[in-house]
N, C-alpha and C positions, 0 to 999 in steps of 0.2 A: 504494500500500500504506500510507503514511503518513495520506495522509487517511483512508482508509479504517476505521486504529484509532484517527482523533480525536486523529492525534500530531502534526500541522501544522492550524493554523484556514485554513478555506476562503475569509475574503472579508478574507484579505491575501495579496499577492506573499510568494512563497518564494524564494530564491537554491538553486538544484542544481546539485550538481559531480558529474560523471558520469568515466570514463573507462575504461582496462582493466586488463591487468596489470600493464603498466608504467605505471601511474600517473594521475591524474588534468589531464584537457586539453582540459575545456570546462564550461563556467559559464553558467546560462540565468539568468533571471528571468521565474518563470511566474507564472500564477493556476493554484493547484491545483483538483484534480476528483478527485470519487471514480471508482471503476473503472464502476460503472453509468451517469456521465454522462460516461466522458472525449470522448465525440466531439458529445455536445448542444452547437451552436452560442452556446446565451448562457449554461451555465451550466458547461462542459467547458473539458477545460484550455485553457490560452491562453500561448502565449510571448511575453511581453510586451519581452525584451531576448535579445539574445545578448552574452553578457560579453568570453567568448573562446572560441575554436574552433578546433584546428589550420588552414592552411592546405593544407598536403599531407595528406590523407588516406589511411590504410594502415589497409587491409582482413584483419585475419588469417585 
């Protein structure tokens, strides 16, 4: 959605914190994509790092 309204530039890595209600508990480093290329192999997202990421995962 960010790339999409030109609110993140496309040919630098982003840092994304994602997580739920109780809080935020994983940190990517991606190459962004807009929604029409997110699954094109050379021009679609790419996770280039994982930062952090729970280890026990809990599914609500």
């Amino acid at each position: 959605m960010a790339a999409d309204a030109g609110a993140i530039p496309l040919n630098r890595e982003v840092v994304t914190i994602a997580g739920s209600d109780r809080g935020a508990d994983t940190v990517l480093i991606v190459r962004p994509s807009t929604s029409g290329r997110f699954f094109d192999k050379k021009k679609g997202l790419e996770i280039r790092e994982i930062v952090a990421m729970p280890r026990k995962k809990i599914f609500y």
